[in-house]
N, C-alpha and C positions, 0 to 999 in steps of 0.2 A: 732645346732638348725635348723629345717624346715624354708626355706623361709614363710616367712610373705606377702601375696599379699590381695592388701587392693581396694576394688574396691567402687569407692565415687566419689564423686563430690565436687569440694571446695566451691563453697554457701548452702551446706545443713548442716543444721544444726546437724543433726544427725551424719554426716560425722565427723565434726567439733570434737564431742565429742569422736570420737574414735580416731581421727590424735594427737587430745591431748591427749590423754593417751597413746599414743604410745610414745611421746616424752615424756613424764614426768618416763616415765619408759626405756628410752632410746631403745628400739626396733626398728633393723633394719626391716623395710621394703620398697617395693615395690609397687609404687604406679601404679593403675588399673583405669585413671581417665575416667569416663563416662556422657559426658558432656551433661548436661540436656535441654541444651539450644537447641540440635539438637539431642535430643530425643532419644540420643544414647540406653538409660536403655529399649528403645522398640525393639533393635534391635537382630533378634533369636541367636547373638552369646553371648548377656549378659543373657537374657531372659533363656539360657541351664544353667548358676550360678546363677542366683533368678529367677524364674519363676513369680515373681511379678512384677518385673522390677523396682525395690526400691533398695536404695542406701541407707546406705553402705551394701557391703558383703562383708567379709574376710575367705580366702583361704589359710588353714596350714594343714599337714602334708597329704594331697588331699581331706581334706574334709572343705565344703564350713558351715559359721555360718551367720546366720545374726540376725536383731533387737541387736542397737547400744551396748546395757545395757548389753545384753548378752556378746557381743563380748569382750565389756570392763572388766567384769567378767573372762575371756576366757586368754585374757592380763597380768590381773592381777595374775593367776593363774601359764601362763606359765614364770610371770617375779618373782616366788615365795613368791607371797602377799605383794607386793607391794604395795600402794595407799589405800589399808584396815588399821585402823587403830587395837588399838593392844585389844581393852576390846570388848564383846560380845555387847554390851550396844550402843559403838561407829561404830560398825559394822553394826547393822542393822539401825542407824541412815545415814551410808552414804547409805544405798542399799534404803532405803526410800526416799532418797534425788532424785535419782536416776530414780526410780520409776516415782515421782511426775514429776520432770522434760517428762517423757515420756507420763504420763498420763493427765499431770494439760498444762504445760509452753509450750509443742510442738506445742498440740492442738489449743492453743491461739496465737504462733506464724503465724500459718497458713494463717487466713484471711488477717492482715494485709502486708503480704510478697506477698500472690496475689494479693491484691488488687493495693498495693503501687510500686513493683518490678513485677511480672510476667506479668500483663495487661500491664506496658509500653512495657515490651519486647516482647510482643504477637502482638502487636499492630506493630512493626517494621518489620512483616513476612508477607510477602506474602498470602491471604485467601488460596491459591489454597495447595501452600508448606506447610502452616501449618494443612492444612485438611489430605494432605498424611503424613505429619510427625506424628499426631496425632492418623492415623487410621490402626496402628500397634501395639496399645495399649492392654495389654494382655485380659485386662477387660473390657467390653463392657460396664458397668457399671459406670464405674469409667470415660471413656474414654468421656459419654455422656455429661456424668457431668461436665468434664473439659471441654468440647469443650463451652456447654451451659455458664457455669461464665466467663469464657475466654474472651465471648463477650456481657457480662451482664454489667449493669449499675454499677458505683462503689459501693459496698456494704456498704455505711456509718456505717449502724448502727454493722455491725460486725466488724468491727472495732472498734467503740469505747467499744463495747463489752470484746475487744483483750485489751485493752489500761486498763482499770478495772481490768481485771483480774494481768496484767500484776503490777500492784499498788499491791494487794491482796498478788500477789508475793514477789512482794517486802515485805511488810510487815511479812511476815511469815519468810523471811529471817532476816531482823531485829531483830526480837526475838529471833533466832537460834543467831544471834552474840551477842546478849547481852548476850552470856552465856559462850562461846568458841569464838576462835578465827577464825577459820575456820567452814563450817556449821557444819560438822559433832563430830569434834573434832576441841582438839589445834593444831594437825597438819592437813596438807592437804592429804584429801581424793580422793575418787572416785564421791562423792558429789561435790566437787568444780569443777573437770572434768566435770561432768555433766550438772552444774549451769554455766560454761565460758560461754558454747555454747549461752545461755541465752543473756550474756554480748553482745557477738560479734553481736548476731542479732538486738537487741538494737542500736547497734551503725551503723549497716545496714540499721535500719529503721530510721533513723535520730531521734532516740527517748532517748536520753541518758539523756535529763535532768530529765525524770521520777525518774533516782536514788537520784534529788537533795531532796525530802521529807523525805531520809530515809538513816541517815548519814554512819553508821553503815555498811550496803549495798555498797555506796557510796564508803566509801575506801575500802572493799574489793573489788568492783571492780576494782578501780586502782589498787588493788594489783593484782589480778586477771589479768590484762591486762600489766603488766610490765613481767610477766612470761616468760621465755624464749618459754617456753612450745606455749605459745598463742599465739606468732607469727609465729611460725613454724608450728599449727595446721591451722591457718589461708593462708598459701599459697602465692604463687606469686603474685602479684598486678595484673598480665594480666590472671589470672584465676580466677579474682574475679574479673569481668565488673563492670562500674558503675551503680548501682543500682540503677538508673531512677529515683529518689523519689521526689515524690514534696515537697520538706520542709514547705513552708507555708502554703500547706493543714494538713501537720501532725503538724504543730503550733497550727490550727486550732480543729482537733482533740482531743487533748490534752487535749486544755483549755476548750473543750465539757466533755471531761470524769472526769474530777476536780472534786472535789466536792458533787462525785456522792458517794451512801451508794456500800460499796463491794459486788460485786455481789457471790461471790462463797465462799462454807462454809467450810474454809482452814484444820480445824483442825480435819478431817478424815485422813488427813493425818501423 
């Protein structure tokens, strides 16, 4: 079989979701780590394998894929349908799963990982180093953008906006267990690959008692989190820094977002 070269970052989420599926389907690979912290992904030798300079991308037989879902599709494929389960029915339920994670759960991870983790680490850089580290960024666009919230006020209410949503989630997961044991089926999917990465950010953002309203959730994620799989997607200890996070502002948070009516209308999906 063609080497497997996996080019990621171990706090990205999307990462995350591809390093577990690699081990859940036992694939050796080669790890391509490009550390975001020092803004490796802008640098012209990663920027010639994704011209986005977005993580992850993975490189087999010389030709480069990226966007996670795909890859994971790509995995599954070369490890002979593996993590699909076996009915038409149960298939597109996990490629749904999948989906939503990329379209609904990423989306919403976003604000609070900058606001909570990237501002403290922004804040520890030098104005001058992080203005040149910044200003190799492929997109002028994008690049604006990051530099302007990087040194904006903490965005409260997107946050608690992330926190809502993140409930909402939970919720729609709750109902997929009340019926199977796994989201997608009795066994474990490409779904629950998809839904970890969910977990682990949760437990990055100091926010894991969100799963206590919604039992069901709850222990799949212990179960979820006992996997061999999910320690080994999650990485060395010293390539996951500590995540800055202020716990008793995300206490704070929290018990803001309680009680609030769900903001997003889950069952498009």
């Amino acid at each position: 079989m063609s080497e497997i070269e996996l080019f990621h970052e171990w706090g990205s989420v999307q990462s995350f979701k591809v390093r577990m599926c690699l081990a859940e389907l036992d694939l050796p690979w080669t790890s391509r780590r490009i550390d975001l912290s020092r803004f490796d992904n802008l640098t012209p030798a990663y920027l010639t394998v994704h011209p986005k300079g977005l993580v992850p991308a993975l490189r087999w037989n010389g030709e480069v894929f990226v966007e996670s879902s795909d890859i994971n599709e790509l995995l599954v494929d070369i490890a002979g349908g593996r993590l699909l389960p076996s009915s038409i029915e149960e298939r597109a339920r996990a490629r749904s799963w999948a989906r939503f994670e990329d379209e609904v759960v990423h989306p919403a991870i976003r604000p609070p990982t900058f606001n909570l983790i990237l501002k403290a680490r922004v804040a520890k850089i030098a104005p001058a180093a992080f203005a040149e580290m910044i200003s190799r960024h492929p997109l002028p666009a994008r690049r604006d953008a990051y530099l302007a919230a990087a040194h904006a006020p903490f965005d409260h209410a997107a946050v608690v906006t992330s926190i809502r949503t993140f409930r909402d989630v939970m919720a729609r997961m709750e109902r997929a267990l009340a019926e199977r044991h796994w989201l997608a089926a009795d066994s474990f999917s490409l779904a629950d690959v998809a839904m970890a990465a969910f977990v682990d950010r949760l437990d990055r953002l100091a926010m894991p008692a969100l799963l206590a309203a919604f039992p069901r959730t709850s222990d799949w994620a212990t179960r979820i989190r006992a996997l061999k799989s999910f320690a080994e997607a999650q990485g060395p200890d010293n390539a996951r820094p500590d995540p800055l996070v202020n716990t008793a502002a995300v206490a704070t948070l929290i018990a803001e977002a309680h009680g609030q009516a769900p903001t997003l209308e889950m069952e498009r999906f």
